[in-house]
TORKOL-4160 file (C-alpha; in steps of 0.2 Angstrom, whole numbers, padded with zeros to 4 digits, m for minus):
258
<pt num="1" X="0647" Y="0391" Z="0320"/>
<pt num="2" X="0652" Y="0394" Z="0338"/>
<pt num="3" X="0638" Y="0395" Z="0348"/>
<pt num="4" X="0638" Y="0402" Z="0368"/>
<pt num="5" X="0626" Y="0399" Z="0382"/>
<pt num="6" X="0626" Y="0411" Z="0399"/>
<pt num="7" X="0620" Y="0402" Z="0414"/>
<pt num="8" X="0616" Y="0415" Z="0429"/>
<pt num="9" X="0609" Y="0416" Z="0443"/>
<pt num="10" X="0592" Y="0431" Z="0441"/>
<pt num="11" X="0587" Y="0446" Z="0448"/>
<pt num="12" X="0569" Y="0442" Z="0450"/>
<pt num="13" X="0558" Y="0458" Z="0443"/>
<pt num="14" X="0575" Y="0467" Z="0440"/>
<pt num="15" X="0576" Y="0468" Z="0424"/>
<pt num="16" X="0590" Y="0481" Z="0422"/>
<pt num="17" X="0600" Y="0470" Z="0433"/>
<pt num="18" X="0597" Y="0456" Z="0421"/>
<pt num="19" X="0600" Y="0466" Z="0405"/>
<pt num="20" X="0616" Y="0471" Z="0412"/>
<pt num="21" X="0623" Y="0452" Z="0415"/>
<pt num="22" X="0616" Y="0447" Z="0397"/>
<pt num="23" X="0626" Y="0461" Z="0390"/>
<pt num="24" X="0642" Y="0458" Z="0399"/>
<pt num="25" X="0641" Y="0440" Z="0392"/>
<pt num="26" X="0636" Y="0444" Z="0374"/>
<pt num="27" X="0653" Y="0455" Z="0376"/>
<pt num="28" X="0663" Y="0437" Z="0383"/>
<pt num="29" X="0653" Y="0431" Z="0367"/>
<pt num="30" X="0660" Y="0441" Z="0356"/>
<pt num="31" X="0679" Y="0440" Z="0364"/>
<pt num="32" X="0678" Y="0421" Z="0360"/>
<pt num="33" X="0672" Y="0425" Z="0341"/>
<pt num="34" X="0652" Y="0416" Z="0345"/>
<pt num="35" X="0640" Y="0419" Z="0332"/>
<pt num="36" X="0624" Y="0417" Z="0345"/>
<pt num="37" X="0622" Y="0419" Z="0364"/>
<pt num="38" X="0606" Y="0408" Z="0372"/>
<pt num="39" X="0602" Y="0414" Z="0388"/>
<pt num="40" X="0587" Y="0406" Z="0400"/>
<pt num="41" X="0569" Y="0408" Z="0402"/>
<pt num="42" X="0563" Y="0423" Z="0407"/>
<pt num="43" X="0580" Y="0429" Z="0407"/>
<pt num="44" X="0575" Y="0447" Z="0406"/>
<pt num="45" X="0563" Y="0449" Z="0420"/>
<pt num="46" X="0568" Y="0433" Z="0430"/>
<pt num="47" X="0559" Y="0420" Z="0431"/>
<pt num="48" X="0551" Y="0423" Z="0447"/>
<pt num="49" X="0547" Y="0441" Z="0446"/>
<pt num="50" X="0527" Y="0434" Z="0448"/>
<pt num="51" X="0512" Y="0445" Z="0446"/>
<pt num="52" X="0527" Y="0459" Z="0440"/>
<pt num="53" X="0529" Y="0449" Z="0423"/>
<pt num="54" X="0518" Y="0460" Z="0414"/>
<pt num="55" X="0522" Y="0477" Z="0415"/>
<pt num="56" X="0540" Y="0473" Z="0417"/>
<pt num="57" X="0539" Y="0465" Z="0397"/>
<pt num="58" X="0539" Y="0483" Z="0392"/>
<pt num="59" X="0554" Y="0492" Z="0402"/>
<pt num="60" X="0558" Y="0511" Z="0404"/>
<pt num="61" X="0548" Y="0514" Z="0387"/>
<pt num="62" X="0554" Y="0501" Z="0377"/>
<pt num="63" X="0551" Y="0483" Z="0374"/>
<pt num="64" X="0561" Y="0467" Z="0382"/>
<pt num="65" X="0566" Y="0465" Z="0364"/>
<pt num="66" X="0570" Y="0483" Z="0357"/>
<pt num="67" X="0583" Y="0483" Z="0370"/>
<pt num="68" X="0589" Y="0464" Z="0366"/>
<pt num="69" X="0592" Y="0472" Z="0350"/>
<pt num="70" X="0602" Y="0484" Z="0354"/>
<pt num="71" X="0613" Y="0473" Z="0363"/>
<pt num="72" X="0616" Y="0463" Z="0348"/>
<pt num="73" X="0620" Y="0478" Z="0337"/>
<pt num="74" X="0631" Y="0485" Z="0349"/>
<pt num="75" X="0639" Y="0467" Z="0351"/>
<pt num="76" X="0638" Y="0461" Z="0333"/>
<pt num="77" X="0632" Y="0444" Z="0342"/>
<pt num="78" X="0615" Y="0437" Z="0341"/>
<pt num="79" X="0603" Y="0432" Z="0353"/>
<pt num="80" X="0591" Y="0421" Z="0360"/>
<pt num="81" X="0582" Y="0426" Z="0374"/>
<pt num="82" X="0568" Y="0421" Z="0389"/>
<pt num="83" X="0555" Y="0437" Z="0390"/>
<pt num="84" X="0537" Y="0440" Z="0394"/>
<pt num="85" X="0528" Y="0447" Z="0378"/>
<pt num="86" X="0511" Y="0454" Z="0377"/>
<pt num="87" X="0502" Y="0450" Z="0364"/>
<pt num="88" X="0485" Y="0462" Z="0366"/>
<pt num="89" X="0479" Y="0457" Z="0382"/>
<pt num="90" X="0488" Y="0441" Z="0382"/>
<pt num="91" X="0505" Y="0438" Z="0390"/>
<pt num="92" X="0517" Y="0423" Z="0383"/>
<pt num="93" X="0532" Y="0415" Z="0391"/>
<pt num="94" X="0541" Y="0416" Z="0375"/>
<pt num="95" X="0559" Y="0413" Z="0369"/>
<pt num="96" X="0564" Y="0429" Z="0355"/>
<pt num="97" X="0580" Y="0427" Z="0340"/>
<pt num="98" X="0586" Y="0444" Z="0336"/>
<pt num="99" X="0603" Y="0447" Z="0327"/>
<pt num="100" X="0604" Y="0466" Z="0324"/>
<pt num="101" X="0589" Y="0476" Z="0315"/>
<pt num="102" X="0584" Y="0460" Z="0306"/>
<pt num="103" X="0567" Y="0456" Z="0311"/>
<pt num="104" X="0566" Y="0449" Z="0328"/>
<pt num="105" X="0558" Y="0429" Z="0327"/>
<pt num="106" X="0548" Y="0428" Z="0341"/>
<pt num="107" X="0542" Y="0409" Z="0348"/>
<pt num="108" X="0530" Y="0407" Z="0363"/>
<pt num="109" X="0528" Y="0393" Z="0375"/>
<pt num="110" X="0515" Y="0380" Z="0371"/>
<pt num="111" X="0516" Y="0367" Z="0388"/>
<pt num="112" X="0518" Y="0380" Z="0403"/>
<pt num="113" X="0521" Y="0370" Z="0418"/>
<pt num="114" X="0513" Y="0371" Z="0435"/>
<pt num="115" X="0500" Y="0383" Z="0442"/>
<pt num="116" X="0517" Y="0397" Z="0447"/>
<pt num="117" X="0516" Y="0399" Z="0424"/>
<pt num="118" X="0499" Y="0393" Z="0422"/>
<pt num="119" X="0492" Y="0408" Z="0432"/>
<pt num="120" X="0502" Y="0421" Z="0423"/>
<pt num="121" X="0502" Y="0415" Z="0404"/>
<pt num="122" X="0493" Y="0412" Z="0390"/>
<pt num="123" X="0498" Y="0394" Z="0385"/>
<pt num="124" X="0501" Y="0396" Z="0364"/>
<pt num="125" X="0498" Y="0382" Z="0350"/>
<pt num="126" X="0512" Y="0368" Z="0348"/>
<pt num="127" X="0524" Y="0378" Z="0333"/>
<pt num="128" X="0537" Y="0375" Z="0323"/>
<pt num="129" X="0547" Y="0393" Z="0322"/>
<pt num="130" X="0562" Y="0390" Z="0311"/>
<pt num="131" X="0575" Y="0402" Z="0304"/>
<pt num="132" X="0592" Y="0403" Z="0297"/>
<pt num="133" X="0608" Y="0411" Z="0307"/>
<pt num="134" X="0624" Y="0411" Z="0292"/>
<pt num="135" X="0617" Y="0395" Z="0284"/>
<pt num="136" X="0611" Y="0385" Z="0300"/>
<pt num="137" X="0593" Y="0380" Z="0302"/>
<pt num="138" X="0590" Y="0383" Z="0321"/>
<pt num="139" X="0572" Y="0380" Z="0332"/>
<pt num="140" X="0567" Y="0385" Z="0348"/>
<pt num="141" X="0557" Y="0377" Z="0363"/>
<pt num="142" X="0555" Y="0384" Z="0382"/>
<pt num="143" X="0561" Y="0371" Z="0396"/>
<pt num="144" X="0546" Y="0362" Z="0398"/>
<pt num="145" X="0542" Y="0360" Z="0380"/>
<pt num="146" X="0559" Y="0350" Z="0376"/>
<pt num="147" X="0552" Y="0337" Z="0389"/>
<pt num="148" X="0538" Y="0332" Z="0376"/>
<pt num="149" X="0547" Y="0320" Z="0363"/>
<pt num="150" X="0532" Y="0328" Z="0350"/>
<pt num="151" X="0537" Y="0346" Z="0351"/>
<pt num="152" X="0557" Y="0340" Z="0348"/>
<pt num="153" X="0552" Y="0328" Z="0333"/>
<pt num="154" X="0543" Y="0341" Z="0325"/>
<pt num="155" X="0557" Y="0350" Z="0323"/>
<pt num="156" X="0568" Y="0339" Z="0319"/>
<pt num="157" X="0557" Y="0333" Z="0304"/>
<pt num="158" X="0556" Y="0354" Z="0298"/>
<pt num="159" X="0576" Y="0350" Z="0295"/>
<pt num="160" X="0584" Y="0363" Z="0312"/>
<pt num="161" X="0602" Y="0358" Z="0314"/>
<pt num="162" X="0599" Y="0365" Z="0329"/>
<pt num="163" X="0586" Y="0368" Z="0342"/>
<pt num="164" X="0589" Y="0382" Z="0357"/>
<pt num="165" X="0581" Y="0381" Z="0373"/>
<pt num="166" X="0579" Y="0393" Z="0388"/>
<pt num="167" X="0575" Y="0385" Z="0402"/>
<pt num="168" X="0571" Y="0387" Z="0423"/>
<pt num="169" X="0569" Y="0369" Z="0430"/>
<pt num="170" X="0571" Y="0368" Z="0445"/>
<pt num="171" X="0584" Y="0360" Z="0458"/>
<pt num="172" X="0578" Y="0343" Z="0461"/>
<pt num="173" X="0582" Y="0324" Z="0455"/>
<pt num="174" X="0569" Y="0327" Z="0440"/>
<pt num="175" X="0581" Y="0344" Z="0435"/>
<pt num="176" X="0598" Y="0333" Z="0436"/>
<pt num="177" X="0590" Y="0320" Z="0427"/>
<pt num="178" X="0583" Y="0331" Z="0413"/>
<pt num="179" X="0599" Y="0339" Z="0409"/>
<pt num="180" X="0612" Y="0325" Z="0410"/>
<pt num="181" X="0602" Y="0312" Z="0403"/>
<pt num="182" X="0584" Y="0317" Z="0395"/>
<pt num="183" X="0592" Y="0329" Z="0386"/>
<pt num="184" X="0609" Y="0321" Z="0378"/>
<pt num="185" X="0595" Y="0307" Z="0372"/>
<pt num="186" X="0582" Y="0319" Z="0364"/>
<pt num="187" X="0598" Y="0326" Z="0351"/>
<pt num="188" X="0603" Y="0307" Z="0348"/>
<pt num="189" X="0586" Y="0300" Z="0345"/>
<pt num="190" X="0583" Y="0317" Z="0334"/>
<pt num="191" X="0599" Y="0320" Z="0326"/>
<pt num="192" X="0600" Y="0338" Z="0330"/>
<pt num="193" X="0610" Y="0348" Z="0342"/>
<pt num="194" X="0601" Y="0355" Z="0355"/>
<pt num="195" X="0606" Y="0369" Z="0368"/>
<pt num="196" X="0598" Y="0369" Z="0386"/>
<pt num="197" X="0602" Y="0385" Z="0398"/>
<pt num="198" X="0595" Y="0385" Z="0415"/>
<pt num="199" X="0599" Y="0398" Z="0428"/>
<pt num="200" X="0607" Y="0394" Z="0442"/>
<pt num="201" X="0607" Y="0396" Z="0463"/>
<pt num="202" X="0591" Y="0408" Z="0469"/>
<pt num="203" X="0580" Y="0422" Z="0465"/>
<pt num="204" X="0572" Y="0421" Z="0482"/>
<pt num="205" X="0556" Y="0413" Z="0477"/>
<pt num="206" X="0564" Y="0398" Z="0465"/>
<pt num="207" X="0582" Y="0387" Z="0466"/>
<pt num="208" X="0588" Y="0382" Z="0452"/>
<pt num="209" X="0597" Y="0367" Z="0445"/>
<pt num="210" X="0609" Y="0375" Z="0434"/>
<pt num="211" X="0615" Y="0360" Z="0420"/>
<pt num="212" X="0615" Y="0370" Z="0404"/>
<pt num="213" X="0622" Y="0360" Z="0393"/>
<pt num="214" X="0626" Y="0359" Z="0372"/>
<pt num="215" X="0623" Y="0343" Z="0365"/>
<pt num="216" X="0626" Y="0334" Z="0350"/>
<pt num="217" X="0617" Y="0325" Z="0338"/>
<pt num="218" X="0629" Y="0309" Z="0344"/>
<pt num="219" X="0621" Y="0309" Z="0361"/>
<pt num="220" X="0640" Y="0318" Z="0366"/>
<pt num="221" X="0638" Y="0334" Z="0378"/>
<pt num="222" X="0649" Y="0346" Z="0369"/>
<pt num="223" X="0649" Y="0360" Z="0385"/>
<pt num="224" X="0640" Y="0360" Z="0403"/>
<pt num="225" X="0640" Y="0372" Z="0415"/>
<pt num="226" X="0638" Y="0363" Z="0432"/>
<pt num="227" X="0632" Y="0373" Z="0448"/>
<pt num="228" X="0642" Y="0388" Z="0442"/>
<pt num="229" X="0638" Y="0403" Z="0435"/>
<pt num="230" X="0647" Y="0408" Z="0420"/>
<pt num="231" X="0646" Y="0404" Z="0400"/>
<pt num="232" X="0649" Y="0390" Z="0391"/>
<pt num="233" X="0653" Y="0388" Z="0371"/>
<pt num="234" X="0651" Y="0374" Z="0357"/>
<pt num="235" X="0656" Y="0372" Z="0338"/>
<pt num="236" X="0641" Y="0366" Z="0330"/>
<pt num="237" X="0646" Y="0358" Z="0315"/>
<pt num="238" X="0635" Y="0346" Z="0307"/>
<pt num="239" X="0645" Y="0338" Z="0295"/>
<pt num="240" X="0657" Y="0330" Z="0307"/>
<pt num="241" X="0641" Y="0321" Z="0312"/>
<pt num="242" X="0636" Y="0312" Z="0297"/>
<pt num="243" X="0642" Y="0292" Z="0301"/>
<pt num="244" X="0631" Y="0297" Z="0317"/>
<pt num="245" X="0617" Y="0300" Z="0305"/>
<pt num="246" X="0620" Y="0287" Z="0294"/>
<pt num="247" X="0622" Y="0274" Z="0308"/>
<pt num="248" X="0604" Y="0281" Z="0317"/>
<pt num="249" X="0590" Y="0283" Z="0304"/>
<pt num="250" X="0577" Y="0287" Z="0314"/>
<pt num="251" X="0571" Y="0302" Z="0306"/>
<pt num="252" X="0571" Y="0291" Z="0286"/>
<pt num="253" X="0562" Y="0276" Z="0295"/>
<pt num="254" X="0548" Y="0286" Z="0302"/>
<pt num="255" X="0530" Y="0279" Z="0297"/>
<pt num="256" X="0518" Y="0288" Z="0289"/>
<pt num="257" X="0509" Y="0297" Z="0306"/>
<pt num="258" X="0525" Y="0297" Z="0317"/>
């Protein structure tokens, strides 16, 4: 399956804005025949739309993932997407799968990070949230999550092929560090492939460190986006990866309690 992830820089609290730059790259999606398009954290609304991120999860009378839906309908591309959701009286940072009128798989954030997400979210119990997109087995994490080895391994151990995650970190010598060499280590010590799309440049209130990245389950970065904004793409297929697995038997050799 070919696989896309759009790395942009965001309108913070303009969610039409944002809306319009994930449509136009599901359409650059489609042109290059990708089954699913991952965009960043929080993509809808920005990430730095603030004490906004509420009211802006529901948007001109319908919801962040009603019109995420129809993007995919109209594109025939799915999605994985950054939004805020309300939850009763709750808000989640929270990462939604929708592929057409199927039924939209929703995961939420478990390890926000810093008082900027700890004062506007509710934090959610670690989860394993697993479907199937034309016979691959696909997880999701948001940014800080994929930083815990634990929240990684348990996916791995629930069998994804591949694991998407939105992501905001910032600029900084921590940022590059965690996209060119934390993540290309978490897929080889897992076996998985894993997708990481940051935004990139400012929304006024963050700088981002951009580095989204497709890696493989060799430890290999199969597309990375740089500084720049645009899209990149990736074949995920796991059977060209088997002596990779064969040779690295981590996931057979764990203990019990591992």
């Amino acid at each position: 399956m070919k696989i896309a992830g759009a790395q942009f820089q965001p309108a913070a609290g303009d969610v039409q804005a944002n809306l319009d730059k994930i449509w136009s790259f599901a359409e650059q999606a489609r042109e290059h025949k990708a089954r699913l398009l991952i965009v960043p954290e929080l993509a809808v609304q920005g990430y730095g739309a603030a004490d906004q991120m509420g009211q802006l999860a529901n948007f001109g009378g319908h919801s962040a993932i009603s019109i995420l839906q129809q993007i995919s309908r109209d594109t025939g591309v799915a999605l994985i997407a950054g939004s805020s959701e309300k939850s009763g009286v709750k808000l989640h940072n929270s990462a939604v799968f929708v592929d057409g009128d199927r039924e939209p798989v929703i995961y939420r954030k478990s390890n926000l990070y810093g008082p900027y997400e700890k004062g506007l979210f509710k934090d959610a119990e670690p989860s394993t949230v697993v479907f199937e997109l034309d016979g691959l087995s696909i997880g999701m994490l948001i940014c800080y999550d994929v930083e815990f080895p634990e929240n990684v391994r348990r996916l791995a151990k629930a069998g994804v092929d591949l694991i998407a995650v939105p992501t905001a970190t910032p600029e900084g010598s921590s940022g590059k560090f965690i996209a060119e060499k934390m993540l290309p280590t978490r897929s080889f010590e897992n076996q998985v492939f894993i997708a990481y799309i940051n935004f990139t440049g400012t929304d006024g209130r963050f700088t981002y460190q951009g580095g989204a990245g497709i890696h493989a389950p060799d430890g290999q970065t199969l597309a990375e986006a740089g500084k720049n904004e645009g899209i990149i793409f990736a074949d995920i297929e796991t059977e060209n990866y088997a002596q990779s697995r064969a040779e690295n038997t981590y996931l057979v050799d764990l203990k019990p309690g591992q």
